[in-house]
N, CA, C and O atoms as a DFTB+ gen file, in Angstrom:
324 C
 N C O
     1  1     163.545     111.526      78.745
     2  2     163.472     110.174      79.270
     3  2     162.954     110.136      80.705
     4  3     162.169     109.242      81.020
     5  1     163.335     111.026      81.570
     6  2     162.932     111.230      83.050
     7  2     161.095     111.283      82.860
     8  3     160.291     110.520      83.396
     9  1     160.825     112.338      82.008
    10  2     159.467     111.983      81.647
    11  2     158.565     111.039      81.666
    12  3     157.593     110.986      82.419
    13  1     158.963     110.039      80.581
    14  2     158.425     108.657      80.007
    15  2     158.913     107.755      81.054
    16  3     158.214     106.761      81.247
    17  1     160.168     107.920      81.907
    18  2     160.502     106.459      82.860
    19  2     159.368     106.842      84.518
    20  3     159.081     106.119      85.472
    21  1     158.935     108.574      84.119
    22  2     157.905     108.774      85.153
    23  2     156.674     108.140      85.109
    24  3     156.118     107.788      86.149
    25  1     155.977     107.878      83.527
    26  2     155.197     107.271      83.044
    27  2     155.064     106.016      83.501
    28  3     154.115     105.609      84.170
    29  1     156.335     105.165      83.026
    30  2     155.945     103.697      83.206
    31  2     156.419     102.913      84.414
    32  3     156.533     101.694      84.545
    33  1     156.763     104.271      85.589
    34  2     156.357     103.965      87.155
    35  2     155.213     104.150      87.440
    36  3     154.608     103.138      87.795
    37  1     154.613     105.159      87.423
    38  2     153.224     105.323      87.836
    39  2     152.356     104.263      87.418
    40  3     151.586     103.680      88.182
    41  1     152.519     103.966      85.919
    42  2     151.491     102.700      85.482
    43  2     151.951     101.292      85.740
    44  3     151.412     100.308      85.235
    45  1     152.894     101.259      86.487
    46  2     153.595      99.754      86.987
    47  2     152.982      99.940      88.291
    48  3     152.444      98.929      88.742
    49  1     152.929     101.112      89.090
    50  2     152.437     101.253      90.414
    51  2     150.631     101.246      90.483
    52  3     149.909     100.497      91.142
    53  1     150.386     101.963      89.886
    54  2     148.489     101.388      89.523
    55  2     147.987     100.170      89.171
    56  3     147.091      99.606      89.799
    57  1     148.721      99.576      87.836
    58  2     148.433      98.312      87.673
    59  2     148.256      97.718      88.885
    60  3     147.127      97.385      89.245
    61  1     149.546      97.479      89.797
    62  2     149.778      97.004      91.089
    63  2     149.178      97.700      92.355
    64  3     149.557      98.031      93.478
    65  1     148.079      97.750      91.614
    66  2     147.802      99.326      93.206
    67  2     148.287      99.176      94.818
    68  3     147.880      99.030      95.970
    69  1     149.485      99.328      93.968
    70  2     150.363     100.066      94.866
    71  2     151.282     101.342      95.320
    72  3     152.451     101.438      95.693
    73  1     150.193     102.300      95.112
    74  2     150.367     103.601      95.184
    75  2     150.335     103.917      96.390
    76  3     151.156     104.717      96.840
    77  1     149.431     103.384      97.116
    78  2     149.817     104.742      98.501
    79  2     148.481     105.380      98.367
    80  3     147.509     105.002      97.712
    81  1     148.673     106.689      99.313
    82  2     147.447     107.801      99.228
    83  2     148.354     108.750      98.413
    84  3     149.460     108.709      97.873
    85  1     147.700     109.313      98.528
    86  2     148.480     110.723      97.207
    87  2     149.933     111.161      97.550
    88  3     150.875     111.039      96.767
    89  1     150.016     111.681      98.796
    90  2     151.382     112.163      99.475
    91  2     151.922     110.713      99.327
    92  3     153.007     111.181      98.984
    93  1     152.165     109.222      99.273
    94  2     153.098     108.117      99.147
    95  2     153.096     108.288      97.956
    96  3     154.256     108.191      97.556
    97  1     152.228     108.548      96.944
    98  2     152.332     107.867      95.410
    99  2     153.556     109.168      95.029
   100  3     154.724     108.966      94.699
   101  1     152.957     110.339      95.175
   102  2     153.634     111.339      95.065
   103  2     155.471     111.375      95.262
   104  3     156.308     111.840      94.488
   105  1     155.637     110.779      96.435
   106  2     157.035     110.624      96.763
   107  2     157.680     109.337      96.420
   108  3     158.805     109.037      96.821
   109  1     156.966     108.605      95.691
   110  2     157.504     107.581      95.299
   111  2     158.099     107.709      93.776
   112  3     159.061     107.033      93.411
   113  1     157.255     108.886      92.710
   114  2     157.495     108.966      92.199
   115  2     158.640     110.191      91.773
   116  3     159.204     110.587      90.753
   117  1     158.605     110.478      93.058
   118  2     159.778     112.028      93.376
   119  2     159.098     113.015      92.910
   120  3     159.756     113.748      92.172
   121  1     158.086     113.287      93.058
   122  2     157.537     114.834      92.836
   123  2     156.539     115.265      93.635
   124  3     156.168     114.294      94.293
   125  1     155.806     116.396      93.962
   126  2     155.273     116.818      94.743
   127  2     153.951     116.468      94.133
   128  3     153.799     116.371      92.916
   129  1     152.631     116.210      95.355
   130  2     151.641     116.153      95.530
   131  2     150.761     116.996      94.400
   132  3     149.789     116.621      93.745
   133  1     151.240     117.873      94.406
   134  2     150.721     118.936      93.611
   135  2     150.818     118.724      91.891
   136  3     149.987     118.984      91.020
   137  1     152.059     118.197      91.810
   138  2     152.156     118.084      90.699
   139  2     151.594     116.291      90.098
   140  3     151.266     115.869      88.989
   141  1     151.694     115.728      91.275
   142  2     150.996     114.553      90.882
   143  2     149.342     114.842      90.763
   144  3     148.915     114.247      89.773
   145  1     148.605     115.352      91.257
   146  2     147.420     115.831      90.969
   147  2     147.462     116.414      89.816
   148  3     146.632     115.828      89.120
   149  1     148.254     117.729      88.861
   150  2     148.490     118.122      87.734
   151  2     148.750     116.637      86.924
   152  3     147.836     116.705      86.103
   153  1     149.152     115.880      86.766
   154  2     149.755     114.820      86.507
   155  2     148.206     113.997      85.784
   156  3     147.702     113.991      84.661
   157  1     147.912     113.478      86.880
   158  2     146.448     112.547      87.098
   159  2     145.519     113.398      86.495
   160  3     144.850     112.758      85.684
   161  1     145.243     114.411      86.546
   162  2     143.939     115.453      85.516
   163  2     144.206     115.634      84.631
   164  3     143.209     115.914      83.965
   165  1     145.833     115.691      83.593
   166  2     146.173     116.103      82.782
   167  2     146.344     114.471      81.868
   168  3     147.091     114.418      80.892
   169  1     145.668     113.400      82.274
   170  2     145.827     111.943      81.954
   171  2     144.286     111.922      81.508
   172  3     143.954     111.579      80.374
   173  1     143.110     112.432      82.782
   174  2     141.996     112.341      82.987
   175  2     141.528     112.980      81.719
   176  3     140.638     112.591      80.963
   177  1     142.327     114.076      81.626
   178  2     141.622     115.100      80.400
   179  2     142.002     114.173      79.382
   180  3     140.927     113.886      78.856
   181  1     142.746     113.648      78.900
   182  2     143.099     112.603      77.784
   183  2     142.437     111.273      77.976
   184  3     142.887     110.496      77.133
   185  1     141.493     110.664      78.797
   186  2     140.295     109.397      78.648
   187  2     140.879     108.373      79.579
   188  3     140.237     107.330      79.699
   189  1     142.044     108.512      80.285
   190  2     142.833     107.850      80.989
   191  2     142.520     107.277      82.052
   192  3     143.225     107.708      82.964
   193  1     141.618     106.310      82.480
   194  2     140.163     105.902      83.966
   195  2     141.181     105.460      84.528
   196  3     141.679     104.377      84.221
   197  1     141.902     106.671      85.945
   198  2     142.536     106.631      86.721
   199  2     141.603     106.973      88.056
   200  3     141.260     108.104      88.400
   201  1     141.258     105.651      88.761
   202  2     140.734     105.902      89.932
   203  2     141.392     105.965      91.438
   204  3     142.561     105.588      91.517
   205  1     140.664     106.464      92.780
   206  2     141.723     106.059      93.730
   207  2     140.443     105.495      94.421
   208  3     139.364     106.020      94.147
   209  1     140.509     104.335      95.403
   210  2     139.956     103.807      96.462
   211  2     140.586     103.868      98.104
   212  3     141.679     103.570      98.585
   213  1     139.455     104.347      98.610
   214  2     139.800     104.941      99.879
   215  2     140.569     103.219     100.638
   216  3     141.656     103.055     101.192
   217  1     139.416     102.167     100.332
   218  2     139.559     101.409     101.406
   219  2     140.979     100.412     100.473
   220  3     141.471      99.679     101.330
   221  1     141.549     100.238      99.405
   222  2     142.520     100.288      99.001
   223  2     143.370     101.139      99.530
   224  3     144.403     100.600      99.928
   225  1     143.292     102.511      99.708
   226  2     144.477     103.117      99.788
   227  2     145.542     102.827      98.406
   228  3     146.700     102.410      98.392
   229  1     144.842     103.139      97.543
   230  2     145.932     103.048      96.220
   231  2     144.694     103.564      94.766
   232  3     143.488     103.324      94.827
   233  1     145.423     104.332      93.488
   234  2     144.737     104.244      92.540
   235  2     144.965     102.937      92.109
   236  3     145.762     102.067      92.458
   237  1     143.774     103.019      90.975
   238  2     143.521     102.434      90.003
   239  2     143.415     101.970      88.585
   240  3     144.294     102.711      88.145
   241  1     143.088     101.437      87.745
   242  2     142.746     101.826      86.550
   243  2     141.159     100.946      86.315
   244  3     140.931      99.763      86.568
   245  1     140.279     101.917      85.788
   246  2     139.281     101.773      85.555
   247  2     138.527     100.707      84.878
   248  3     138.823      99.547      85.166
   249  1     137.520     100.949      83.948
   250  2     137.455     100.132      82.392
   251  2     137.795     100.915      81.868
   252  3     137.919     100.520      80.709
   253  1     138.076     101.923      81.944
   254  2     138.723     103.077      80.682
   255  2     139.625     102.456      79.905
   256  3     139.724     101.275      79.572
   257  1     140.402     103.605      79.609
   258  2     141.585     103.749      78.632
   259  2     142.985     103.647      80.236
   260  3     142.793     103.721      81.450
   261  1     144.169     103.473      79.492
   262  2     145.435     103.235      80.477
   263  2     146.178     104.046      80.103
   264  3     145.907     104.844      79.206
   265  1     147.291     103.997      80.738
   266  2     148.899     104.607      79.866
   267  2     149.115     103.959      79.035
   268  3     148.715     102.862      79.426
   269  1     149.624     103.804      77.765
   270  2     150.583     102.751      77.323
   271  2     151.316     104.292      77.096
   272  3     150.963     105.471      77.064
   273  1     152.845     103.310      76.931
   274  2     153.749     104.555      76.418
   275  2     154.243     103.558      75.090
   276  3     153.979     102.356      75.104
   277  1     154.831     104.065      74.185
   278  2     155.212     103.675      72.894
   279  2     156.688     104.086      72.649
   280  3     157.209     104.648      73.612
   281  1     157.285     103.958      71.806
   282  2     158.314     104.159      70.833
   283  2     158.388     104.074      69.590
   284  3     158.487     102.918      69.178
   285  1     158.373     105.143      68.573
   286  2     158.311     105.309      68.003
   287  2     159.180     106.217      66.712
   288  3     158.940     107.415      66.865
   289  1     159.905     106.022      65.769
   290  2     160.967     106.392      65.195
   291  2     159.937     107.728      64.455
   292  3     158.730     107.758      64.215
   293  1     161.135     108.846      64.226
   294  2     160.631     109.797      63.661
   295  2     160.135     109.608      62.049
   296  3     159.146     110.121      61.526
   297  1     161.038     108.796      61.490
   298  2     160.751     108.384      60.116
   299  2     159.574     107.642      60.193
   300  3     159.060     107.584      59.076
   301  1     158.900     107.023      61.083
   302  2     157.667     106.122      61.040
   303  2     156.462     106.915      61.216
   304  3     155.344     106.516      60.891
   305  1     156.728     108.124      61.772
   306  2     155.570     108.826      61.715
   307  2     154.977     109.667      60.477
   308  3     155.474     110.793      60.468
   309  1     154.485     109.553      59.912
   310  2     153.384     109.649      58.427
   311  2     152.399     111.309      58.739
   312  3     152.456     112.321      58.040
   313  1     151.741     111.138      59.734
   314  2     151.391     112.570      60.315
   315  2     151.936     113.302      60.803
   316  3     152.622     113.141      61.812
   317  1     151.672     114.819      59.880
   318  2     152.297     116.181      60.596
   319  2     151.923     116.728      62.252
   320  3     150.912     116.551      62.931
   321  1     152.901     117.282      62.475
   322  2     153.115     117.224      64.413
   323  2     152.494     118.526      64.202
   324  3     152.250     119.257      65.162
């Protein structure tokens, strides 16, 4: 759950770009810089148009693709994991 409630801060905070520069977004979401960069490439590699603007001072979201996060029951899933 710490996971997924990390999720739908970050995408409540982009929507709202109100992130910060990397070191604010980073500590807002309680984790290190480092791993928020792991974070953001590991979204990027999945189609996820997460931008940052300098003169914002905050990411973004692109025309891309977004977060959504879902819920979903194990019995509802039809495809093998």
């Amino acid at each position: 759950l710490k996971y997924i409630d990390r999720f739908e801060h970050m995408d409540a905070l982009i929507k709202m770009q109100a992130t910060g520069c990397p070191v604010e977004f980073a500590s807002k979401l309680g984790i290190r810089r480092s791993r928020l960069f792991q974070t953001l490439q590991e979204l990027r590699d999945r189609g996820v148009d997460i931008r940052y603007s300098c003169n914002r001072q905050s990411y973004f979201y692109g025309e891309g693709k977004r977060i959504i996060i879902s819920e979903k029951n194990a019995s509802d899933d039809q495809s093998p994991v």
